[in-house]
C-alpha positions as CSV (number, residue, x, y, z in Angstrom):
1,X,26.8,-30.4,1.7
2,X,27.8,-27.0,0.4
3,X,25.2,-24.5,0.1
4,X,27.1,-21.4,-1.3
5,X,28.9,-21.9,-4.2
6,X,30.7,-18.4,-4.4
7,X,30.6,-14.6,-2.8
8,X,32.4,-12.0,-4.5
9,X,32.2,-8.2,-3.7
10,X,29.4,-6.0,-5.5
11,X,28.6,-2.0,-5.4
12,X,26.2,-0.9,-2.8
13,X,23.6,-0.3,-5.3
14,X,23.3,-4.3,-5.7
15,X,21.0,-4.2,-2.1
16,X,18.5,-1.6,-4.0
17,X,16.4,-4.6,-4.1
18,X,16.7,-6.3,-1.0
19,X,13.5,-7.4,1.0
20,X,14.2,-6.0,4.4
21,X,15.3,-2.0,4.6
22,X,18.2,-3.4,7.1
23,X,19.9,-5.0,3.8
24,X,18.9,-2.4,1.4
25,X,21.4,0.3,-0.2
26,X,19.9,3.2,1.4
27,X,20.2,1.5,5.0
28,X,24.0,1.2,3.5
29,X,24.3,4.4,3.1
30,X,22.5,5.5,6.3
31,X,24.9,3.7,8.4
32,X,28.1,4.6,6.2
33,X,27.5,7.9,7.6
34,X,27.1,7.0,11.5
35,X,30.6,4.8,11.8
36,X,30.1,2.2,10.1
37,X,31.8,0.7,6.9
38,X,29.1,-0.7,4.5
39,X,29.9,-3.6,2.6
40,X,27.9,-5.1,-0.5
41,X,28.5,-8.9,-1.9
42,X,26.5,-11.3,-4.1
43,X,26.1,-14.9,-2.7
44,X,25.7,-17.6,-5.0
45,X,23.7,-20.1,-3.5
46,X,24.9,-23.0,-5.4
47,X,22.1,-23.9,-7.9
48,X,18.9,-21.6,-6.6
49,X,20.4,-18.5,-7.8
50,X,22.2,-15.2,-6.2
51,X,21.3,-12.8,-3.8
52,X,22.4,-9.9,-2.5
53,X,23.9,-9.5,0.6
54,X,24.9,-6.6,3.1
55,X,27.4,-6.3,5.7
56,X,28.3,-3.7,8.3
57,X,31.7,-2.9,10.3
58,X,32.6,-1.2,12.7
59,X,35.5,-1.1,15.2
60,X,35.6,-1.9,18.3
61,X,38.8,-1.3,20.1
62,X,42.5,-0.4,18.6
63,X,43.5,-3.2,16.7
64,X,39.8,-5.4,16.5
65,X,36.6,-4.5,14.9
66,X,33.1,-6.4,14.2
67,X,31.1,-7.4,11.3
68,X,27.2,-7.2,11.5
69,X,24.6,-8.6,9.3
70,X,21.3,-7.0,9.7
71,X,18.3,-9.1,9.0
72,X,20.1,-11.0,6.3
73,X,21.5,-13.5,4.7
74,X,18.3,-13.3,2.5
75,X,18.2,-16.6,0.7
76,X,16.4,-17.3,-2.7
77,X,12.9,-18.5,-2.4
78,X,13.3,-21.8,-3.7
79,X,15.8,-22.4,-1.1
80,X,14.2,-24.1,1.6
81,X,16.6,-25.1,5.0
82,X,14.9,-26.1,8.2
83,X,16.4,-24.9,11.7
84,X,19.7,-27.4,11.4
85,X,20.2,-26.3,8.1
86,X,19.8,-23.1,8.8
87,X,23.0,-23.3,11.2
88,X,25.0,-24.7,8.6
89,X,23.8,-22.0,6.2
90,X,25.0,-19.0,8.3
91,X,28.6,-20.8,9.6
92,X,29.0,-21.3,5.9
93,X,28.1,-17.8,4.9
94,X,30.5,-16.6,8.2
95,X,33.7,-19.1,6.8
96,X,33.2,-17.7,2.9
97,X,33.0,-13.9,4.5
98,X,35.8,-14.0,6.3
99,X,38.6,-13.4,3.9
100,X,36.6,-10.8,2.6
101,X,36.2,-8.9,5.7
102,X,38.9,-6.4,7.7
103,X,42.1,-8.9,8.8
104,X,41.1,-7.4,12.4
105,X,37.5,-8.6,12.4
106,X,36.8,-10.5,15.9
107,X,33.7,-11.8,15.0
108,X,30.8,-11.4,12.9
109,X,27.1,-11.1,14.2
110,X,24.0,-12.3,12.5
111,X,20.4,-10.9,12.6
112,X,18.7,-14.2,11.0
113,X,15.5,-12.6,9.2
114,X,13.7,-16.1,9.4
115,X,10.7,-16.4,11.8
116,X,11.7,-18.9,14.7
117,X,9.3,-21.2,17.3
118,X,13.4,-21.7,19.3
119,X,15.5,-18.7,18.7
120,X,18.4,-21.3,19.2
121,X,22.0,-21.6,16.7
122,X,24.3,-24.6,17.6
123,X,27.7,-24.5,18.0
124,X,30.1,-22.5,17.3
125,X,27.9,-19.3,17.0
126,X,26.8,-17.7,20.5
127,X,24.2,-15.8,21.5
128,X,24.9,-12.2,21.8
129,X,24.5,-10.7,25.0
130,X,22.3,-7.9,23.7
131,X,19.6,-7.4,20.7
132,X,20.1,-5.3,17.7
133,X,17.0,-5.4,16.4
134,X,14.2,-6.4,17.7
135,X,13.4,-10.1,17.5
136,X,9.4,-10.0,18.4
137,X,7.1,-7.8,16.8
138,X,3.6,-7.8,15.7
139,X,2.9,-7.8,11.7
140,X,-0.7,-6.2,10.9
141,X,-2.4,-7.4,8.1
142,X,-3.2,-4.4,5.8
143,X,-4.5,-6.9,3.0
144,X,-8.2,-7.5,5.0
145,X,-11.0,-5.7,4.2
146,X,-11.8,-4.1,7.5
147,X,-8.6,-3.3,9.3
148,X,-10.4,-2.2,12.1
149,X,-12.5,-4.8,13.1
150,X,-9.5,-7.4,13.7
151,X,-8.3,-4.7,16.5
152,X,-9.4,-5.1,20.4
153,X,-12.4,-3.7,20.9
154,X,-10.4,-0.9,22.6
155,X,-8.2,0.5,20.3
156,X,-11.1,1.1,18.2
157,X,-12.8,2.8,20.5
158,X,-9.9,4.9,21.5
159,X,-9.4,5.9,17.6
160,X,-12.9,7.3,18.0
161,X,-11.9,9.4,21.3
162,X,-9.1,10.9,19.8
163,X,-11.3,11.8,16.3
164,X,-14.4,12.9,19.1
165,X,-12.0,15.4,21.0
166,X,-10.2,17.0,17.6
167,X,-7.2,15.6,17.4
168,X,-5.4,16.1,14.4
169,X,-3.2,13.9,12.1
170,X,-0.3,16.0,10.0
171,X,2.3,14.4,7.8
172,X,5.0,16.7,8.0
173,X,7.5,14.8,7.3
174,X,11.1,16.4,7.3
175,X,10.1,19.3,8.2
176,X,8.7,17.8,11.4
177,X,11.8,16.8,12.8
178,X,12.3,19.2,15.3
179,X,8.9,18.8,16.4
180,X,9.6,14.9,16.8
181,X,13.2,14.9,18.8
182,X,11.3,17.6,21.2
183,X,9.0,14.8,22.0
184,X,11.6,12.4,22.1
185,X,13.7,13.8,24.6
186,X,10.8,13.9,26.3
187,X,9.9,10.3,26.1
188,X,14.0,9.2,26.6
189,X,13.7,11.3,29.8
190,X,10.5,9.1,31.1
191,X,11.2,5.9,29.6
192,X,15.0,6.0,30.9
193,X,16.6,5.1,27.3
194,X,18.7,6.2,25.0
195,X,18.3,8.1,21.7
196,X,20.1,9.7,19.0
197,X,20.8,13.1,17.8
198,X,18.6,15.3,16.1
199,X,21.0,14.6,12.6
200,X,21.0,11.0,12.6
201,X,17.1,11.5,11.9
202,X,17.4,14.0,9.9
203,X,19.8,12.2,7.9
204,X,17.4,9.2,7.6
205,X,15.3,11.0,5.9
206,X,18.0,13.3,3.3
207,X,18.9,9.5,2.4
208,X,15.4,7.8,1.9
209,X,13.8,10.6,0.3
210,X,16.5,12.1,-1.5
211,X,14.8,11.6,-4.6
212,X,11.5,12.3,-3.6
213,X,10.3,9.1,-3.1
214,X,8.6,10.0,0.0
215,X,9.1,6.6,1.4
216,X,10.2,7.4,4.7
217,X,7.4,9.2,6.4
218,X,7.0,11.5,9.7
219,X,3.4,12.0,11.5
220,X,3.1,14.4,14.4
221,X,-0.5,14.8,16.3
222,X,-2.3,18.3,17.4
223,X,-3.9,18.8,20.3
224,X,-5.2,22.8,21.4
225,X,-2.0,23.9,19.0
226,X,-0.2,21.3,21.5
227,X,2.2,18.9,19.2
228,X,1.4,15.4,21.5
229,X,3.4,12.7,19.5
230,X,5.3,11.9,16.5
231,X,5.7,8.7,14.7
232,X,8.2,7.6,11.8
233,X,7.3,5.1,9.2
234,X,9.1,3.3,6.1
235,X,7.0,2.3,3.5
236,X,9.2,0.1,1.4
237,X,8.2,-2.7,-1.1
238,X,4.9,-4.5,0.5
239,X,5.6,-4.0,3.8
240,X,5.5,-0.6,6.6
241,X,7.7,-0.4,9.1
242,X,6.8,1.8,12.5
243,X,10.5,2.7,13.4
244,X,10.6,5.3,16.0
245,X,7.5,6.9,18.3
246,X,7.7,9.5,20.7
247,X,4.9,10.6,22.9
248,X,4.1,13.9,25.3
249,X,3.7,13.9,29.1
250,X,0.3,16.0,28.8
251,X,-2.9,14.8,27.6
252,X,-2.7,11.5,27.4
253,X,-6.1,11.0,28.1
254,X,-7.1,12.4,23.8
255,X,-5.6,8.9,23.0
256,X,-3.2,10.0,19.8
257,X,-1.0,7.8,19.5
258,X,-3.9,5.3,18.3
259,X,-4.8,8.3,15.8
260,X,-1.2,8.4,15.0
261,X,-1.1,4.3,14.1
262,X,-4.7,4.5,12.2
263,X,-3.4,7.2,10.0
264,X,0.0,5.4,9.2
265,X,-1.8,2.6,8.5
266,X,-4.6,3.6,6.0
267,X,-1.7,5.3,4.2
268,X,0.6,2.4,3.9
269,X,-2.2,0.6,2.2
270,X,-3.3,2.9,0.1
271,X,0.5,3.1,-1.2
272,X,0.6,-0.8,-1.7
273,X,2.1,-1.8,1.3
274,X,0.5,-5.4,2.8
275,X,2.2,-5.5,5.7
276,X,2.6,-3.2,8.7
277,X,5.5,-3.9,11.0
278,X,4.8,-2.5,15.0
279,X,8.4,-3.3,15.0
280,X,9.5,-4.7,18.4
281,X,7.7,-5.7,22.1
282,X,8.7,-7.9,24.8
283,X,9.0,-11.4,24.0
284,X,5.5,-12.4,25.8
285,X,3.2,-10.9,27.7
286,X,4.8,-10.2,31.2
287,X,3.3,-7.9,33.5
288,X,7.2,-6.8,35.2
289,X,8.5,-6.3,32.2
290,X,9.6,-2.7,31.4
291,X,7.9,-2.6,28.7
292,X,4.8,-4.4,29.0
293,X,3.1,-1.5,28.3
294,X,4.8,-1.6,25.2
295,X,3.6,-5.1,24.7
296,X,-0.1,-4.3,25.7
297,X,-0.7,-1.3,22.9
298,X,0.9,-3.2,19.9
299,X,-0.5,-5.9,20.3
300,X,-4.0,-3.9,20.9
301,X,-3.8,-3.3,17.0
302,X,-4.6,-6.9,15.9
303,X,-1.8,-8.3,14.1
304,X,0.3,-11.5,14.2
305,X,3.2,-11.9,16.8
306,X,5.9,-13.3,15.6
307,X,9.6,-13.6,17.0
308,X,13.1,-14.1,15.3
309,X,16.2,-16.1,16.8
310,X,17.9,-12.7,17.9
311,X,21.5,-11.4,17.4
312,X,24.0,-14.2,17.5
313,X,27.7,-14.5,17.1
314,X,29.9,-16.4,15.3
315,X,34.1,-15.5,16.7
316,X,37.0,-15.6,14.2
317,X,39.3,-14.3,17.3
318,X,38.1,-16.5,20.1
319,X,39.8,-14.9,23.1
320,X,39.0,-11.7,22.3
321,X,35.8,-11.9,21.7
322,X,35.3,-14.1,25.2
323,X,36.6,-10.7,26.7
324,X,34.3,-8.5,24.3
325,X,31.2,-10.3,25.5
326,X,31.7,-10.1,28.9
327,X,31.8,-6.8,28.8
328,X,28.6,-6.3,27.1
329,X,27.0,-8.6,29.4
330,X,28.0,-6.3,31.9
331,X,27.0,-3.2,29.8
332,X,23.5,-4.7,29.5
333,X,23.2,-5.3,33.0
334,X,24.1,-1.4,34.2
335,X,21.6,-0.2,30.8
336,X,19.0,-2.6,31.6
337,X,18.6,-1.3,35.7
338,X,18.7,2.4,34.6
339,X,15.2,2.0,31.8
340,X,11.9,2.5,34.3
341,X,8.7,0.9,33.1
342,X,6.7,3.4,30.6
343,X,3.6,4.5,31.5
344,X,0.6,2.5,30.7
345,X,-1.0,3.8,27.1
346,X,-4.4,5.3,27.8
């Protein structure tokens, strides 16, 4: 059974009306800018209609370079493919791309958007030895009544502290940058990770809001004229997504990154959005994980968990890539023993 009849190459523009941001234009563009090559095609999917459809490259070493697909392929709603299917789908969709893709390409590496109970691709794809994205997160409902009342009993309570004790909620946006990377460093330096410069956010947000939209949106916290964090959120379409947080080492105790969420939250409803997306936590609830308290403050907020299949690969230049992923197993490794476990969120 085939289930794409044809993919021919579009204009970026043709992802302006993608579902996830990861396959819109403007992510496109975004990432065009940080070195990657941004490519656009239409998929026909052989009798339920065409979709959109964007890939990223990159190179990897002289001579070889990758091909990602970030939450995609999106496939037409009457198309319905169960998880076999599914694996068909994307070795399809990897076959059909690879003539259109850089002769050099070792391999191409899919984000499936689809939710998953067994994040599990047969043969040949493999699993990558490291995430993209993140494949759990926890969707909250905006379309209830009473957003509040589904949370733990806690983080309402703790919305109330930091209301009580004055903290207050600014939407700054750009111009809150600087603000926001002073906190992150900060947060990089506790958490052991890594981050990016000051002008890859600051792009993010010349490309999102470039015409005003106001999509992308930055809110910072005050404390006694103390700024004490920062969020970033993308309201796009029907669905809010929380894409970078950073946090102070003082005064934890006035509770504002709850005030930070509650405020993001209201607004993304208010602007249509019905779904708010905590965007990433640790795969269950595991007490030695490194980020279980992570796990424990998303989840505080109510919502649905849900988990994706991960970042998997399918190799066009097998012996190469065998080489490439050994080394980023070993990458991984290294990265994974420097991050310390954050602190627990008050």
């Amino acid at each position: 059974m085939e289930f794409i009849r044809n993919i021919k190459i579009t204009d970026l523009a043709s992802c302006g009306k993608s579902e996830s941001f990861l396959q819109s234009s403007e992510w496109g563009q975004f990432k065009s800018r940080f070195g990657w090559t941004s490519l656009a095609f239409i998929v026909d999917w052989n009798g339920f209609g065409e979709r959109p459809l964007l890939v990223l490259s990159r190179r990897l070493a002289p001579g070889f370079s990758f091909a990602y697909i970030p939450w995609g392929p999106e496939l037409p709603e009457s198309f319905t493919a169960d998880d076999i299917q599914r694996s068909l789908v994307l070795a399809e969709l990897a076959r059909g791309l690879r003539r259109l893709l850089p002769v050099n390409c070792a391999f191409i590496r899919f984000d499936p958007p689809w939710f998953v109970e067994e994040p599990l691709l047969r043969l040949p794809f493999k699993k990558a030895a490291a995430d993209i994205q993140p494949p759990d997160t926890v969707l909250v409902d905006l379309t209830v009544i009473d957003i509040l009342a589904s949370m733990k009993p806690k983080w309402r309570y703790n919305i109330g502290i930091a209301e009580k004790r004055g903290v207050l909620v600014n939407r700054p946006d750009a111009s809150g940058i600087d603000d926001f990377y002073n906190l992150l460093k900060e947060t990089a330096a506790r958490d052991g990770i890594a981050i990016h410069s000051a002008v890859y956010y600051k792009t993010l947000f010349e490309i999102y809001n470039g015409n005003n939209s106001g999509s992308l949106r930055l809110y910072t916290t005050k404390y006694n004229n103390e700024v004490l964090a920062a969020i970033i959120v993308l309201c796009r379409e029907k669905q809010a997504t929380y894409l970078y947080g950073a946090s102070s080492n003082i005064n934890r105790n006035v509770m504002a990154p709850y005030a930070l969420q509650w405020r993001a939250m209201q607004e993304a409803k208010a602007c249509g959005c019905e779904v708010y997306d905590l965007f990433g936590i640790p795969p269950n609830e595991d007490p030695n994980h490194p980020m279980a308290g992570l796990y424990r403050f998303k989840t505080g907020f109510g919502g649905k968990i849900v988990h994706r299949a991960g970042s998997w690969d399918y190799p066009y230049k097998p012996v190469f890539y065998s080489l490439f992923r050994t080394l980023e197993l070993a990458r991984k490794k290294i990265r994974d023993k420097k991050k310390r476990a954050p602190e627990r969120e008050q």
